[in-house]
TORFIPA-464286 format. One record per residue: x, y, z of N, C-alpha, C in turn; residue in one letter. Coordinates in steps of 0.05 Angstrom, whole numbers, plus 5000, padded with zeros to 4 digits. Atoms other than C-alpha are relative to their C-alpha. Layout:
TORFIPA-464286
XYZXYZXYZA
...
//
This chain:
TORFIPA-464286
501849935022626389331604497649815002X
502450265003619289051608499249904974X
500050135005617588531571498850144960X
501449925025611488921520502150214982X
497649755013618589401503502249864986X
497250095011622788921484500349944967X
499250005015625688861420500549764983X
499050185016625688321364501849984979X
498849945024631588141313498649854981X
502050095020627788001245503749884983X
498050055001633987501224499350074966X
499550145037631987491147500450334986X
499549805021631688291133501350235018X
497249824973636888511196498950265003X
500849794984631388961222498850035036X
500650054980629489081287497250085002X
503449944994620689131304499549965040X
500850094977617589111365497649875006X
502550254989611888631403497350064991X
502349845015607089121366499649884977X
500350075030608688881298498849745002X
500650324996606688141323497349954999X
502450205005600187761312500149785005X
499850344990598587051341498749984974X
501250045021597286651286497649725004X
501650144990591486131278500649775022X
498250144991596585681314500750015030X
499649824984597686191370502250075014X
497050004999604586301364500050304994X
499949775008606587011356501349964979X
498650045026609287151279500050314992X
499249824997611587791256497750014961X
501449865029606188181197501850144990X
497249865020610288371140496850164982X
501849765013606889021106500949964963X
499150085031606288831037498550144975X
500949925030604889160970498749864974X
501150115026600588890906500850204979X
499549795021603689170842499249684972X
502750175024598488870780497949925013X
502850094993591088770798498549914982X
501750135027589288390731497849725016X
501750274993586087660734501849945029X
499250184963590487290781500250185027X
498949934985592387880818496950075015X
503449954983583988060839498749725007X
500950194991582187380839501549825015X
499150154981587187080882502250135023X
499149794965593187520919499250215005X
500349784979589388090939497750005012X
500650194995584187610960501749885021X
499150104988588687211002501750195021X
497749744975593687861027498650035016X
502449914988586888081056499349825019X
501350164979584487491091502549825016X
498050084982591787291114501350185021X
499149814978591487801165502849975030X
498550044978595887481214502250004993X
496749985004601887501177500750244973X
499549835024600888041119497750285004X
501149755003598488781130499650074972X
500049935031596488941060498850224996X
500249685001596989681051498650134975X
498949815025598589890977499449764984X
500350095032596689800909501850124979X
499149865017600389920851497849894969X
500650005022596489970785499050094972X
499749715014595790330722497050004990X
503549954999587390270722499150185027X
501349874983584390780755497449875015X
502150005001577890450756501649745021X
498250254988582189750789500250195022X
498849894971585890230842497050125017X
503649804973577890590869499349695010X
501650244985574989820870501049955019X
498150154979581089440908500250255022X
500249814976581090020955498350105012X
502350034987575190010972499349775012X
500150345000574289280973502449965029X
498350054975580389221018501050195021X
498649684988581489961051502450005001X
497149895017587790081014501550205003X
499649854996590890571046501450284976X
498149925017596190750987499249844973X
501150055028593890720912501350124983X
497549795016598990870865500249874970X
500350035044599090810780504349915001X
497750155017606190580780500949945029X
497750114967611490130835501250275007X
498549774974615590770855498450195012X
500550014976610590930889498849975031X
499050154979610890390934502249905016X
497250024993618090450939500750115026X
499249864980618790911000497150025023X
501950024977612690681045500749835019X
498550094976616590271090498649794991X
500050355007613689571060502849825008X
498650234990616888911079500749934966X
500850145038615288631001497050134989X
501949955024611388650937499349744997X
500850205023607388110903499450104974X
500649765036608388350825498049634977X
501550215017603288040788499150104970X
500349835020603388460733500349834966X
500350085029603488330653503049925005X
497250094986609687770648501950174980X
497649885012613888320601500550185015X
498649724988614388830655501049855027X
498950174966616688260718503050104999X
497849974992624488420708500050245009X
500149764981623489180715499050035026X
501149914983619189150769501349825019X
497950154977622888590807501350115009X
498149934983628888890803499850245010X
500349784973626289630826499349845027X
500750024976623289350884502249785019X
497550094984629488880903501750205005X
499949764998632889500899499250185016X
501249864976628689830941500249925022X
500250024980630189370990497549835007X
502350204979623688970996500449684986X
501050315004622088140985498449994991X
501449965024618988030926498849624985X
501150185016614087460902499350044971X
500750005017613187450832499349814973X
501450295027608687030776501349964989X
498850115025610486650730499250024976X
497349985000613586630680501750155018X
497449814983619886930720499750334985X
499049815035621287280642499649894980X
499450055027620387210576502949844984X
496750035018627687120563501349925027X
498750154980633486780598501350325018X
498149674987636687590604498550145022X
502249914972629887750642500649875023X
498550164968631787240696502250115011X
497750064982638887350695500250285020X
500949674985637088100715498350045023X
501749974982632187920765502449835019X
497950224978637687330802501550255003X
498549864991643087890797498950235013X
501349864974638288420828499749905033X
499650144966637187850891501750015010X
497550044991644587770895499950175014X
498849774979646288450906498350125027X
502449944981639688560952500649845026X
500050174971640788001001496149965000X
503050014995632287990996499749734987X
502550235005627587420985499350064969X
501450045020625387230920499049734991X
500750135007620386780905498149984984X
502249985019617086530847497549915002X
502950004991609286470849499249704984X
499050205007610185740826496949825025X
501450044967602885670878499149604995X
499350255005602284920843501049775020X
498750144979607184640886500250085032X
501450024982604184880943497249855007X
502750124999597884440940501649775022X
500050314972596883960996499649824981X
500250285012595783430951501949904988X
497950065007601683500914502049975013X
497850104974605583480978500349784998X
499950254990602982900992500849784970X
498750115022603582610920503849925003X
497350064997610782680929501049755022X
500050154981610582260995499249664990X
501350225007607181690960501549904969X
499250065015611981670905501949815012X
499050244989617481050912502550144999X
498249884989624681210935502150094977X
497149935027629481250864497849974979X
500950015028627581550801500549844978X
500050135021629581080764498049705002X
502950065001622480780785497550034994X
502249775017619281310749500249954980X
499749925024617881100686499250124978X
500249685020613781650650497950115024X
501649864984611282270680498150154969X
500749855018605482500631497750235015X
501049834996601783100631498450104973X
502449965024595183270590497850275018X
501549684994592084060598497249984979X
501849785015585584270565498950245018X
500949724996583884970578498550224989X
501849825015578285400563500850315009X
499749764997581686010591498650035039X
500349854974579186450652496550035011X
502849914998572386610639497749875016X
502250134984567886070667500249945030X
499050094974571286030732501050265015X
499949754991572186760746497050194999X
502849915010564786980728499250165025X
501149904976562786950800500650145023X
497849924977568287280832499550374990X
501449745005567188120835502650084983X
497949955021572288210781499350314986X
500849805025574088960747501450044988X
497950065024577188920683501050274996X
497849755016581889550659498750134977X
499949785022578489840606500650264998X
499149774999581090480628503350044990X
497150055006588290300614500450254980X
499649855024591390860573501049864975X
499050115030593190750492502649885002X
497649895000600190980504500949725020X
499050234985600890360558499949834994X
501350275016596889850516502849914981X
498550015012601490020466503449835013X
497550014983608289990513500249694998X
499950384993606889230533499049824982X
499650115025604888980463502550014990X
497749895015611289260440502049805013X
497050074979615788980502499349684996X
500450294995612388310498501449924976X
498950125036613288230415502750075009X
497049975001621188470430500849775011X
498550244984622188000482499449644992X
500950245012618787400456501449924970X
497250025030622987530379502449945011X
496450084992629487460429500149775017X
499450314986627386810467499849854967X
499550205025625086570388502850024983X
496850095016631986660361499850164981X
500949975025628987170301497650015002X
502550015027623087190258498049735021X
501750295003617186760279497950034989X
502450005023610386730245498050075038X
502050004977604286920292500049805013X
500250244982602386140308502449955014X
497450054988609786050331499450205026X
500549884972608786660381497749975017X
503350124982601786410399500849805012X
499050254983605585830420501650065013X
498149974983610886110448498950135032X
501249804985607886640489497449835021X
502950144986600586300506500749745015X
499950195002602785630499501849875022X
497950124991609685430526500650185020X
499749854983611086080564497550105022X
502549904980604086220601498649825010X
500850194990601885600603500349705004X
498050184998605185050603503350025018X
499249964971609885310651499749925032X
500850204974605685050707500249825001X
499450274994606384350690503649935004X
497050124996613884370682500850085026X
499250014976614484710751498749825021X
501550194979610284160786503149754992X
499150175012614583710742503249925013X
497549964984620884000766500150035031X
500550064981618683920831501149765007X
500250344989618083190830503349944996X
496450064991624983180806501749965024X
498949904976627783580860499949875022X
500550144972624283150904502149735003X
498550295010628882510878502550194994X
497649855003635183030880500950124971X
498749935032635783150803497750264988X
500449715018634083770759498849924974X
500749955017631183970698501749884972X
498649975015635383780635499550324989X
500549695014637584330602498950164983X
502349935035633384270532498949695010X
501850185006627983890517501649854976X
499650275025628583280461498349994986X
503049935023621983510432497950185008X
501649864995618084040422497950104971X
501650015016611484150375498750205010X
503549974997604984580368498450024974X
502350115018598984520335498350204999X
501949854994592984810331500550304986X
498749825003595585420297500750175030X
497549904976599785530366498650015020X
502150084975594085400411500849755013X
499150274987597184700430503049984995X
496649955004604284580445499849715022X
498750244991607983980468502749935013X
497249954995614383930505501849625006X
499550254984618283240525502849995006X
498050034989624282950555501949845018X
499050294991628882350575500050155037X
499749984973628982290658501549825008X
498050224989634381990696498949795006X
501050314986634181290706498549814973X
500750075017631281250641496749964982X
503149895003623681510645500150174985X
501349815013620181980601499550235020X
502449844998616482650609499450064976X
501549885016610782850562498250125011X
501549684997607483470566497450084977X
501349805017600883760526498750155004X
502349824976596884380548499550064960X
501549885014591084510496498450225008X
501649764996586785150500498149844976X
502850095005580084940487497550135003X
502649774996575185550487497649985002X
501250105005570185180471498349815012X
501450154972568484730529500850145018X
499349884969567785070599502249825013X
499950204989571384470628503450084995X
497049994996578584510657501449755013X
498650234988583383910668502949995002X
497350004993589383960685500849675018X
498850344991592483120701504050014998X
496950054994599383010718500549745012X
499750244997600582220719503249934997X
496750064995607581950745499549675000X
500550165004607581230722502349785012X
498350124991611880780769500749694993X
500450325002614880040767497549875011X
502550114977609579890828497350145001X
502649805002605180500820499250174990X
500149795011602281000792498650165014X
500549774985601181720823497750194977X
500549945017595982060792499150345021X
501849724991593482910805498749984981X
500549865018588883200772499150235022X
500049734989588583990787497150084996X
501949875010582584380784499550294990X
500049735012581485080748500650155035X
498449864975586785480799498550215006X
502449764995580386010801497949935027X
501450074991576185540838500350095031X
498350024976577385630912497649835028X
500650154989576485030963499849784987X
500850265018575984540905502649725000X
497750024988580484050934502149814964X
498750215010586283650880498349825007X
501550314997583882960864503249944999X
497450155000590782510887498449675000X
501450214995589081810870502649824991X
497150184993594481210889498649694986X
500550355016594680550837501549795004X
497350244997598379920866498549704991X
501450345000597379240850502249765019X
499550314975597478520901500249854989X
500550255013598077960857499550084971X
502150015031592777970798498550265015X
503649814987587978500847502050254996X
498549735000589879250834497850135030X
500949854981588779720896500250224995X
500349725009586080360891499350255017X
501349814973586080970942500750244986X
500649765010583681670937501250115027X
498749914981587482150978497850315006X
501049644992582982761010502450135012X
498749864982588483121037498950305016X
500549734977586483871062497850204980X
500349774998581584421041501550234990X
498049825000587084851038499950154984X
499749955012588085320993502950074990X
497549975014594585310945500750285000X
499549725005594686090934501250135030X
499549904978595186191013502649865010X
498450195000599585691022502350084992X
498149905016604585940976500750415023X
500349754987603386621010502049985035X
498850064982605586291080502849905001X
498050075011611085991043501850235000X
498749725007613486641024500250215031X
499449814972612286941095500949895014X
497650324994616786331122503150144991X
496749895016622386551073501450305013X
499349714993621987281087501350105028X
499050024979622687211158501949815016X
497450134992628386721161499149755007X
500450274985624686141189500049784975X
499850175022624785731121501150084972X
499349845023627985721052499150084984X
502149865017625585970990499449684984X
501450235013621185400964500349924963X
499849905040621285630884501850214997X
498549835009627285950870500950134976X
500049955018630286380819501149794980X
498550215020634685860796499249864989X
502250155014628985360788499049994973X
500949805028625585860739501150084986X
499149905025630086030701501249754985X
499550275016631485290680497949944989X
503350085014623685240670500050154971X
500249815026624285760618502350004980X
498250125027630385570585498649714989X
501450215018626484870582498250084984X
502149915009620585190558501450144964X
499249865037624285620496501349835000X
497850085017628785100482497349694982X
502150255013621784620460498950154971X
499749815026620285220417501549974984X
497050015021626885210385499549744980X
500650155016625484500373497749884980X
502649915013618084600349500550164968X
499449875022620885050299503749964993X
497649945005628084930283500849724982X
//
């Protein structure tokens, strides 16, 4: 058999391709393109993965759209020559895709997860996981029976800086003694402006409706009952949409020192009528975390800081609006010699986090690495997450 005939086993989805399906990558290694689907083309999903599917040609054919804007499905298919443009996931179900990235509104991620595990493909999907712990457990028991990839879009802990943060932390947590974390957020707008963004106003009533409805259900069954608007402004905006990111960076650093999430928080508040929320929480060894993400409409200006406060040092990020792209993390390392404190700034990479995460995911899929952000992860983030609620209000 000559050589251009021969046959590859794809160990992670026990199919067989041939030397065709391959692409050298910038590297110049051959790596196998996985044909992948976009189902949601809102904010994140036009301003960053179908954006990145597109320009990560060496490892992701990006065929198909799924979305229920007409006016969304003509641009992105144009914009990216989209072969397949379709108003709902099934159908993307039977085009012979590898995976989906579902970036869709977070009350429709368990349905659409588990069709498309179901279907057989490897599935990245945003965060939140779910609304509710039942949304997870439906999306984990879909992976089970699938044998497929699922990873959560958790692109945070893909940042080169936070890699390296981790590297520059000291060897036992119980040298950590508070990890804090301080958000203001003006939202989307000033940092998406310049990007060719097309909003949905075509959306039908009858859909608008649908995912108002599914969100208020699911959000009354993570609050336990009854909550008052500011309570779901906090729950929903606050603790579940946004504040989510810092506890998966958070739970990172854990992971990195072998220990987990507790299971509930030990305090949870918001303010602001439900625009500000607060989460916290003892850490082995006997450290803190404190958590605040404000929404701040009102100043353009986005900060996102995540300070890990050591016996010897302190680690500090600060993120920049996850819209920007090339804007690298600021990592900056605080030790002290004596009486003199020393102070270094870490440039690490360029890079971008969104692709990154993307390569991550096309690593997993094809067997060569594990899944970085798993389901299990997430669904501890989001029991932490409602259980600060609970204590906010209970």
């Amino acid at each position: 058999m000559r050589p251009a005939s021969r046959a590859v086993l794809d160990t992670a989805s026990r199919t067989v391709f041939s030397l065709s399906q391959l692409e050298r990558s910038n590297k110049g290694k051959f790596v196998r393109k996985l044909r992948v689907g976009l189902v949601g083309a809102g904010l994140v999903g036009q301003a960053e993965h179908a954006f990145y599917l597109w320009e990560e040609r060496a490892r992701f054919a990006f065929v198909a759209l799924a979305d229920a804007s007409a006016a969304v499905r003509r641009d992105l298919g144009e914009r990216y020559g989209l072969a397949e443009l379709h108003a709902e996931i099934g159908g993307l179900l039977n085009l012979g895709l590898d995976a989906v990235v579902i970036a869709a509104p977070d009350p429709f991620h368990p349905e659409l997860a588990v069709a498309a595990l179901e279907a057989g493909l490897h599935v990245l999907c945003e965060k939140p996981l779910a609304l509710t712990l039942d949304g997870c457990d439906r999306i984990q028991a879909a992976r089970d029976r699938s044998g497929r990839v699922l990873q959560v879009a958790y692109m945070k802990r893909h940042d080169p800086a936070y890699r390296r943060a981790l590297e520059l932390l000291p060897a036992r947590i119980e040298d950590v003694k508070l990890i804090s974390v301080e958000v203001n957020d003006p939202d989307h707008e000033p940092f998406v402006a310049h990007l060719p963004m097309t909003w949905p106003g075509d959306l039908p009533a009858a859909l608008r409706e649908r995912s108002r409805a599914a969100a208020a259900a699911q959000l009354r069954l993570a609050a336990g009952g009854a909550a008052g608007e500011a309570g779901l402004r906090a729950l929903s905006g606050g603790f579940l949409s946004s504040l989510v990111h810092d506890v998966a960076v958070v739970h990172g650093v854990l992971a990195h020192f072998g220990c987990d999430l507790p299971d509930a928080a030990d305090h949870g508040a918001f303010f602001d009528d439900g625009r500000g929320v607060q989460l916290g929480f003892g850490l082995p060894g006997g450290g803190r975390a404190s958590m605040t993400h404000l929404a701040l409409p009102g100043v353009p200006d986005y900060t996102e800081r995540i300070t890990i406060y050591c016996r010897d040092r302190i680690v500090d990020l600060t993120f920049p609006s996850p819209y920007l792209r090339h804007l690298p993390t600021r990592l900056t390392l605080r030790r002290g010699t004596g009486q003199a404190l020393e102070i270094q700034d870490h440039r690490v990479s360029y890079e971008e986090a969104f692709r990154e995460q993307l390569r991550a995911f096309h690593a997993a899929c094809c067997g060569e690495a594990p899944v970085a952000t798993p389901i299990e992860q997430a669904r501890r983030d989001v029991a932490l997450l409602i259980s600060a609620f609970h204590k906010a209000t209970g």
